[in-house]
N, CA and C of each residue as an Amber inpcrd file, in Angstrom:
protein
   453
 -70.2700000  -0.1030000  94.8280000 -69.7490000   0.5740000  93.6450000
 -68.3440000   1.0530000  93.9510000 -67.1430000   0.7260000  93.3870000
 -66.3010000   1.3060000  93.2670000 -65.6710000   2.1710000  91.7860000
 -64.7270000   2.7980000  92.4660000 -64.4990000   4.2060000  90.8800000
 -62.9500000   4.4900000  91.1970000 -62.4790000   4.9130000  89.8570000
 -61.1410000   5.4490000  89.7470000 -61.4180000   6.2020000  88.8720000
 -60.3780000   7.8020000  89.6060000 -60.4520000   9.0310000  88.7650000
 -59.0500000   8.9310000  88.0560000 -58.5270000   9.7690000  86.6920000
 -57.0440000   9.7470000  85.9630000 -57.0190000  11.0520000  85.3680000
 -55.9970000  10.6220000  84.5790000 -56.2030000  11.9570000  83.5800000
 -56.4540000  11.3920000  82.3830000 -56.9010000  12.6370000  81.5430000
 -56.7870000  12.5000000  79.7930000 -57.0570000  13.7140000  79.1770000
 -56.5420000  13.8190000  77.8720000 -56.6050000  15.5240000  77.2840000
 -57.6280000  16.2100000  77.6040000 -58.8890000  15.4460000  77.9530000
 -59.6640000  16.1290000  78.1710000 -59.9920000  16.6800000  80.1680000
 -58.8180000  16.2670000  80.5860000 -59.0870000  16.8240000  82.4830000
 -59.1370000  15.2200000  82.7900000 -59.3260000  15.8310000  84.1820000
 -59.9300000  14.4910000  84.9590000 -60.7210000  13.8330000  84.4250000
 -60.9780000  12.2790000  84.5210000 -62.1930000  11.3800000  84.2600000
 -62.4110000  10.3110000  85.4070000 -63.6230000   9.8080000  85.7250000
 -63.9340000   9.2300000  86.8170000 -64.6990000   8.1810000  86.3610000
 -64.5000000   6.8400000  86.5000000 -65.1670000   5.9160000  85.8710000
 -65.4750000   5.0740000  87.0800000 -66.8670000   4.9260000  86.8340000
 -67.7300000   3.6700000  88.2960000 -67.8270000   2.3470000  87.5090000
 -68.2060000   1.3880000  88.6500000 -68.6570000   0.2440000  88.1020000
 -68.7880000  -0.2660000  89.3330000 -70.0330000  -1.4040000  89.0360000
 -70.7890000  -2.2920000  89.8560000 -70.6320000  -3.3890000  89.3740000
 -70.2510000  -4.7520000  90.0980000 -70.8160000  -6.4850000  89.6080000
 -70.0060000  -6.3330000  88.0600000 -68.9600000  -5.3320000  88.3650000
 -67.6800000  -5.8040000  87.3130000 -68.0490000  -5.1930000  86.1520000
 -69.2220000  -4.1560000  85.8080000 -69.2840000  -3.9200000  84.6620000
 -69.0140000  -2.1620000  84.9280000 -69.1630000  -1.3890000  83.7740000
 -69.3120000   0.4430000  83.8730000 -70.2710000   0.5130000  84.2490000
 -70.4750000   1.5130000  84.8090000 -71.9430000   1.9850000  84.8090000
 -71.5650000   3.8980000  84.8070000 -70.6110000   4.5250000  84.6480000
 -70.4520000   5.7290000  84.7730000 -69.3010000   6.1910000  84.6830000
 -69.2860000   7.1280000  83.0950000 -68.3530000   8.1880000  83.5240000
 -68.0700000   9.5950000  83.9120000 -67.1630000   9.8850000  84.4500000
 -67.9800000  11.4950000  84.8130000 -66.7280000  12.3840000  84.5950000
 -66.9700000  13.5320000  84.3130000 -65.5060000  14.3940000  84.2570000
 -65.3330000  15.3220000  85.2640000 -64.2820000  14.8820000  85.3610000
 -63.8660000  15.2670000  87.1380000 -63.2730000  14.3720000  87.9970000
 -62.3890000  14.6320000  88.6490000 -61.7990000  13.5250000  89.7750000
 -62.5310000  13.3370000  91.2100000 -63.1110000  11.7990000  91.7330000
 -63.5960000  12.3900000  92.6470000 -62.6980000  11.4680000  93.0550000
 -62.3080000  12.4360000  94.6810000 -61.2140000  11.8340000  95.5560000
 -62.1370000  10.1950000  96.4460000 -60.6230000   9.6530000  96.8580000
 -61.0980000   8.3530000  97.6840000 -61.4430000   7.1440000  96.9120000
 -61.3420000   7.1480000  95.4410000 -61.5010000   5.8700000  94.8290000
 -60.6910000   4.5260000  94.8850000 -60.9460000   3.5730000  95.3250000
 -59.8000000   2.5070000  95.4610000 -59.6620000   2.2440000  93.7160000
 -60.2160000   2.0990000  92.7510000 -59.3900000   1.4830000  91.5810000
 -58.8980000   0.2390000  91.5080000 -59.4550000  -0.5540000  92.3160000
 -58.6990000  -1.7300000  91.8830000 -59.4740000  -2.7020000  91.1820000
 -60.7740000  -2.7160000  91.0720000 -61.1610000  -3.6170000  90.3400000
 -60.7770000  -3.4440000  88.5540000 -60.4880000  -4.2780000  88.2060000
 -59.9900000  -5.1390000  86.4890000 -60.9010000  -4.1800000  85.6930000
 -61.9390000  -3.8260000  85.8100000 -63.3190000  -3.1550000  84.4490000
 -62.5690000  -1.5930000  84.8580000 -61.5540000  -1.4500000  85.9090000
 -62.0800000   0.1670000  86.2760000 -60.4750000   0.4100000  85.4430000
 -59.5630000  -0.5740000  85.8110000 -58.3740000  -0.2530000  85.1550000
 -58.0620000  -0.1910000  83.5800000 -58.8850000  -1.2810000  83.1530000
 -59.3190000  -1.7950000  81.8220000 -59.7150000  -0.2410000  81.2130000
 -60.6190000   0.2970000  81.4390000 -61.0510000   1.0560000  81.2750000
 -60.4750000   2.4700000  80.7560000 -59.0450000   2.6360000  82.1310000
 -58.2050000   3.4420000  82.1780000 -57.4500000   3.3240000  80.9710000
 -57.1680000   2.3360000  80.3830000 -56.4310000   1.7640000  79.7540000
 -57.0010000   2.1380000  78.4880000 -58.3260000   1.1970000  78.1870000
 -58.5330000   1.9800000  76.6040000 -59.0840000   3.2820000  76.2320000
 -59.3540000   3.8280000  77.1440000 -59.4550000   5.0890000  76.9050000
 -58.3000000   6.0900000  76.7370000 -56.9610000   5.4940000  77.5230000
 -56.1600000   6.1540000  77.2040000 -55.3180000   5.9670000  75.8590000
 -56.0950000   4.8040000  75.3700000 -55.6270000   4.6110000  73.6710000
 -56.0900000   4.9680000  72.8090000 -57.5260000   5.4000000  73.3720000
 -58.5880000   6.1160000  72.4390000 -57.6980000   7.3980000  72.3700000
 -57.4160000   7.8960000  73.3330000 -57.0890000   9.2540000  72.7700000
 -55.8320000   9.7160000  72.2590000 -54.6770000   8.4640000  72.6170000
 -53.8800000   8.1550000  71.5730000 -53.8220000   8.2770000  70.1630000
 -54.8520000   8.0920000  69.7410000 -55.0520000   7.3260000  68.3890000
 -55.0050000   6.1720000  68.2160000 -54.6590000   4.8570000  69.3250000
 -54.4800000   3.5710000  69.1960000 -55.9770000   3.1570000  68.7930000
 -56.5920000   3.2840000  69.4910000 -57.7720000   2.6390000  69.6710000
 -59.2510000   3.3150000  69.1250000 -60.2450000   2.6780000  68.2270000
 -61.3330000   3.0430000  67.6150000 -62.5680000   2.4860000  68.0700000
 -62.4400000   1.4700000  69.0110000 -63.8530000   1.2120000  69.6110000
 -63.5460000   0.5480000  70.9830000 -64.0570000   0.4420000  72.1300000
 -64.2910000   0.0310000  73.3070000 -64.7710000  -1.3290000  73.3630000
 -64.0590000  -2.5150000  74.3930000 -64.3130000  -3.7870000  74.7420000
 -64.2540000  -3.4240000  76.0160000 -65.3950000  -3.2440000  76.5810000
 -65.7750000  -3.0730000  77.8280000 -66.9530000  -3.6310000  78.2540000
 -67.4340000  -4.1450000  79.1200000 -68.8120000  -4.6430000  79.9640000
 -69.1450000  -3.1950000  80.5370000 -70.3720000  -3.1570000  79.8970000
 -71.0310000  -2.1420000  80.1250000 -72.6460000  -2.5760000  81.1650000
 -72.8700000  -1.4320000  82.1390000 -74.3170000  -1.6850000  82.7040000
 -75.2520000  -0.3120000  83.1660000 -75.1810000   0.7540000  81.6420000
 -75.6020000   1.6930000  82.2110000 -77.2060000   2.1740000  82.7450000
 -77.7830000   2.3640000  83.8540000 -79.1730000   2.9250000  84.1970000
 -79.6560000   3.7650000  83.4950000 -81.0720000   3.1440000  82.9730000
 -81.2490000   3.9000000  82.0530000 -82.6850000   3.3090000  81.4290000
 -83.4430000   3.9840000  81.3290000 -85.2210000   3.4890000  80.6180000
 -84.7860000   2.3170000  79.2990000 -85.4630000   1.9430000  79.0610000
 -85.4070000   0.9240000  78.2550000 -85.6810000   1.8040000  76.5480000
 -86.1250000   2.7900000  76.3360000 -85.9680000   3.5130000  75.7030000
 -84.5180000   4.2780000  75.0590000 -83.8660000   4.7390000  76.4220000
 -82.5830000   5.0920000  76.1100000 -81.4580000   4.3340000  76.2580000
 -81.8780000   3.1580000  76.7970000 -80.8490000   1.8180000  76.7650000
 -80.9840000   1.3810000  75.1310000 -82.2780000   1.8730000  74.1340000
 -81.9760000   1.3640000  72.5390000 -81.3860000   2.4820000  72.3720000
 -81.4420000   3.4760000  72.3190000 -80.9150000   4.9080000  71.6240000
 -79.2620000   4.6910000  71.8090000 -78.9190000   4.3510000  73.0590000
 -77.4630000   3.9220000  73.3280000 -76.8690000   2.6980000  72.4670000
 -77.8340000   2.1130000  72.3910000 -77.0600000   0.7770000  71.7990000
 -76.6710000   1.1790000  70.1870000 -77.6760000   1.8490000  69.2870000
 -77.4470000   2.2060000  68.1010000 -76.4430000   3.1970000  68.1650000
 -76.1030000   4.0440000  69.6280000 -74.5840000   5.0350000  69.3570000
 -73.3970000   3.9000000  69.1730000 -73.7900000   2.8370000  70.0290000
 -72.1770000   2.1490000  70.0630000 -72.2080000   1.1610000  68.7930000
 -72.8960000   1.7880000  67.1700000 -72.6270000   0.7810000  66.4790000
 -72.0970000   2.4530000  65.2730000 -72.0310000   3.1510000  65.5420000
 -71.7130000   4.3870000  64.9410000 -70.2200000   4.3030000  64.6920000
 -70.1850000   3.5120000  63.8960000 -68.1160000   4.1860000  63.7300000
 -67.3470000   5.2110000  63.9140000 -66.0430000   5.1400000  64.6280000
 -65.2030000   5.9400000  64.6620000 -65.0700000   7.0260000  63.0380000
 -64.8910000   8.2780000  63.4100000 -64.5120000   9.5460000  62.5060000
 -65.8170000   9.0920000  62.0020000 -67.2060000   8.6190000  61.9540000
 -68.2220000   8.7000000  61.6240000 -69.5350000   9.5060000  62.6730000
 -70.5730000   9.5740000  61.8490000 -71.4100000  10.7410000  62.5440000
 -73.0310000   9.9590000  61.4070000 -73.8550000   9.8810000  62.7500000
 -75.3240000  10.1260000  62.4310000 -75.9290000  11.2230000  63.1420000
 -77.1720000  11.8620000  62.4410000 -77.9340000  12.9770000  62.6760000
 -79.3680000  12.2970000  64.3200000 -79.5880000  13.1530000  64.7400000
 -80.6900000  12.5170000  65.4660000 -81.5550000  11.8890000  64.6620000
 -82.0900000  12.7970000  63.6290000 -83.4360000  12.0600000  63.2030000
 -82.7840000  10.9490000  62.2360000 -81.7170000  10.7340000  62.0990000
 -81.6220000   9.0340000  61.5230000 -81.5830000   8.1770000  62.6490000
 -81.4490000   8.3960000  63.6500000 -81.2000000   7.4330000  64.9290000
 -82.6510000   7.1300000  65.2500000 -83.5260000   8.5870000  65.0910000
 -85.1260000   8.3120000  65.3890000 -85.7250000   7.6390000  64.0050000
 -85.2270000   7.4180000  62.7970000 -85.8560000   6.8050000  62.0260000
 -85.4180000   5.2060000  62.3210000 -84.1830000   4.9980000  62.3360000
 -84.0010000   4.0210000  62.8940000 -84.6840000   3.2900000  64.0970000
 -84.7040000   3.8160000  64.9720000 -85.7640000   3.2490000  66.1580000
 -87.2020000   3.2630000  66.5740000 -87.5920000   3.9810000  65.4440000
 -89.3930000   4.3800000  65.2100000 -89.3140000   5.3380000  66.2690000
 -88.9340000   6.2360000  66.2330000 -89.0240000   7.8630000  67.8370000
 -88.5360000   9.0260000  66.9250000 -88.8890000   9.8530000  67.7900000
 -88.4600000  11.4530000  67.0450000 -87.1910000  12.1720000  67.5960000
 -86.5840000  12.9330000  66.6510000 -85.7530000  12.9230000  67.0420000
 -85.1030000  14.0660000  68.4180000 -85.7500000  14.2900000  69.1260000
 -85.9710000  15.1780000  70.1610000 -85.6140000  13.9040000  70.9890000
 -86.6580000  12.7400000  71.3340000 -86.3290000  12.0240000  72.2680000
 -84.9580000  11.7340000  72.0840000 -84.3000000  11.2600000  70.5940000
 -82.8590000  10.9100000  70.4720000 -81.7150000  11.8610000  71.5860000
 -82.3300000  12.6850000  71.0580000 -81.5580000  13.8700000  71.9100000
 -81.4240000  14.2770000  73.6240000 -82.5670000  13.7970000  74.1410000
 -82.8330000  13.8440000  75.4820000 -82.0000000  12.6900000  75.8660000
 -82.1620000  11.5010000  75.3710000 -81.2600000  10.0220000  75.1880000
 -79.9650000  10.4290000  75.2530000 -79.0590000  11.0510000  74.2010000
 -77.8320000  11.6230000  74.5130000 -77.6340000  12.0050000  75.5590000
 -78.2250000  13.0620000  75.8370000 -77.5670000  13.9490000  77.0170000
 -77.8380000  13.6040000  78.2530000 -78.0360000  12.0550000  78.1920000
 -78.5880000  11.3810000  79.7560000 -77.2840000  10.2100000  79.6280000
 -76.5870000  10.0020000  78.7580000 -75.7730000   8.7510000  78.5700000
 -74.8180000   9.3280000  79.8910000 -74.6830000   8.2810000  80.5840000
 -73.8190000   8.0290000  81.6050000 -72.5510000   7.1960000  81.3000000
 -72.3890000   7.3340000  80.0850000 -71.0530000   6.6250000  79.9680000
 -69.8700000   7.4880000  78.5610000 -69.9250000   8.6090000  78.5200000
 -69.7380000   9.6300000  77.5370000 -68.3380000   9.0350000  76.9140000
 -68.4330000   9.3810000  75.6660000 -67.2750000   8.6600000  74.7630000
 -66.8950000   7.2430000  74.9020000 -67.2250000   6.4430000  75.8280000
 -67.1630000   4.7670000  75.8260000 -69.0720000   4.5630000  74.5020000
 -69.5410000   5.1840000  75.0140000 -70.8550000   5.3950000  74.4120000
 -70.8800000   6.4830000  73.7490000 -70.7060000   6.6370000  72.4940000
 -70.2470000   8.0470000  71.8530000 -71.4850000   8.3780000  71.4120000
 -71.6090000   9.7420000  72.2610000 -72.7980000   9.9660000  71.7980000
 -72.3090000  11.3910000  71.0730000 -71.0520000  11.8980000  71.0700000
 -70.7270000  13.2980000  70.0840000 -70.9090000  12.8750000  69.1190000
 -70.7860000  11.3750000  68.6580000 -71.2650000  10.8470000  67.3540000
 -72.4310000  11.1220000  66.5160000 -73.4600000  12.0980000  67.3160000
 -74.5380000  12.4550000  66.6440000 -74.3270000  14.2970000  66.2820000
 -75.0390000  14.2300000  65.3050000 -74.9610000  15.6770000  65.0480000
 -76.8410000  15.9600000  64.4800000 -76.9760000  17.5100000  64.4830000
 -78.3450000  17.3260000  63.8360000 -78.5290000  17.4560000  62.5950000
 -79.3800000  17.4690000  62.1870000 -79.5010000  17.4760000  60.8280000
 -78.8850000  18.3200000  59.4670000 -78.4950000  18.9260000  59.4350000
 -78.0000000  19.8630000  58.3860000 -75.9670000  19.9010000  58.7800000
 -76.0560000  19.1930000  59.6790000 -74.8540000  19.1020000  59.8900000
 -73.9770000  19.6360000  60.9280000 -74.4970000  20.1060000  61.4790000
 -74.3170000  21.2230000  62.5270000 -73.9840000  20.3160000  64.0330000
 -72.9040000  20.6620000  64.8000000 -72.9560000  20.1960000  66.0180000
 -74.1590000  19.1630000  66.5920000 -74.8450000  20.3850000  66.9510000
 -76.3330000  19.7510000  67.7450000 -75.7170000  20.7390000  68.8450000
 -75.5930000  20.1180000  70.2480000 -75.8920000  19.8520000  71.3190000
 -74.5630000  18.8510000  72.0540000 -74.2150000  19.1360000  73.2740000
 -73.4190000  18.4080000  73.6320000 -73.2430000  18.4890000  75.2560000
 -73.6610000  17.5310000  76.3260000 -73.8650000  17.7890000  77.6240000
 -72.5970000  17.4480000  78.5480000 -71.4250000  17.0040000  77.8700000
 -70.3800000  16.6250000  78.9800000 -69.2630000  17.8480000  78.9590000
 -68.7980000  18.2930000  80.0260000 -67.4500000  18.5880000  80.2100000
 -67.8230000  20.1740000  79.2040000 -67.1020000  20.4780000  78.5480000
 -67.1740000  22.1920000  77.9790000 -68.1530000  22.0450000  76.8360000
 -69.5070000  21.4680000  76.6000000 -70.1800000  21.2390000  76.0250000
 -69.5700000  21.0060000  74.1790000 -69.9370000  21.7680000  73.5370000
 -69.7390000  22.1240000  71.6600000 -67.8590000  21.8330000  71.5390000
 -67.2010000  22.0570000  72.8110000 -65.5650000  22.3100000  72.7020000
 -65.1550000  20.6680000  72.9740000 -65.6530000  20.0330000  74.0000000
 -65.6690000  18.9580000  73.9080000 -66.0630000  17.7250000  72.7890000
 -67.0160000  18.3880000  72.6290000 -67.3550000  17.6170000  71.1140000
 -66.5910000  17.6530000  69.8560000 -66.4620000  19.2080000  69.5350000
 -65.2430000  19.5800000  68.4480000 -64.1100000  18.7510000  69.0910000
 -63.0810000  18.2470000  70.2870000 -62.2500000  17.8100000  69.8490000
 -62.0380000  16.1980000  69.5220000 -63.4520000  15.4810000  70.6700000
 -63.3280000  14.2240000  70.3950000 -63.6980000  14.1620000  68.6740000
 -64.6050000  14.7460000  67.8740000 -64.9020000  14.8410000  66.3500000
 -63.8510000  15.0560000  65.4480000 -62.8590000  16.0290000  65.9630000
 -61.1470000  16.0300000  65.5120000 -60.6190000  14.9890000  66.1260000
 -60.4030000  14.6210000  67.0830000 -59.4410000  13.5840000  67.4140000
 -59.4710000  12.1540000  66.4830000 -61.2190000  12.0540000  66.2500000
 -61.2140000  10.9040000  65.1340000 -61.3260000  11.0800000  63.9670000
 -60.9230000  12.5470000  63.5370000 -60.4300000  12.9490000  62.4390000
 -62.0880000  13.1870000  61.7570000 -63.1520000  12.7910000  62.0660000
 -64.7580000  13.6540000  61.2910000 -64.1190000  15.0180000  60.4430000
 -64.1790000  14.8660000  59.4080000 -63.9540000  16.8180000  58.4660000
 -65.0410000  17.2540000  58.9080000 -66.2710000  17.1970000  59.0410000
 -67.1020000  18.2940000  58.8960000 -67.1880000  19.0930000  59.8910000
 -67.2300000  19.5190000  60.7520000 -66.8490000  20.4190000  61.9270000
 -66.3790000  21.5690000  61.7350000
């Protein structure tokens, strides 16, 4: 496994990958990363357009660990459009599950904002829940950054 840490508005970010694909991002720099493999720079790259404003969705090879359960819960985040938002329990109606598991699913994604999972909110509209980096503050800005009003 190799990883490269950078910056972005939001602090440090640290992105892994194995056999050329992601498998992890994390916030925080961890020292000693070589960076040279193509998926890790790539990476660097559109994310730093995401938060540009250039960029609205991720072309990345992805390979995140993960139950086969929350490998579907993930896949229906990365079809969630930019400045768009589903509730858990539409994600659990969508996948026949409740929406609690949706939620446990989020906050296990190992690949945060390549896999947008701030993209969910709960039901009445409200935040939810949010497990990366300054939890609810993090979420409010990636939800502003793609311009979401309701917040």
């Amino acid at each position: 496994m190799s990883y490269h840490s950078f910056s972005s508005p939001l602090g440090d970010l640290t992105v892994f990958e194995t056999d050329g694909k992601l498998v992890a991002l994390e916030w925080g720099r961890v020292p000693g990363g070589d960076g040279s493999a193509g998926v890790l720079q790539m990476a660097e790259r559109q994310l730093d357009d995401y938060f540009e404003g250039r960029r609205k969705s991720f072309d990345l090879p992805l390979d995140p660990d993960g139950s086969v359960f929350q490998k579907k819960v993930w896949a229906v985040l990365q079809h969630i459009p930019y400045g768009s938002v589903m509730s858990y329990g539409q994600i659990a109606l969508h996948i026949d599950s409740a929406p609690r598991a949706v939620g446990g699913a989020c906050g296990r994604n190992p690949l945060p904002v390549i896999i947008p999972c701030h993209r969910v909110v709960a039901a009445a509209g409200s935040l939810g829940g949010y497990s990366g980096l300054d939890g609810l503050d993090t979420k409010k800005f990636l939800l502003t950054l793609e311009g979401w009003p309701n917040h």
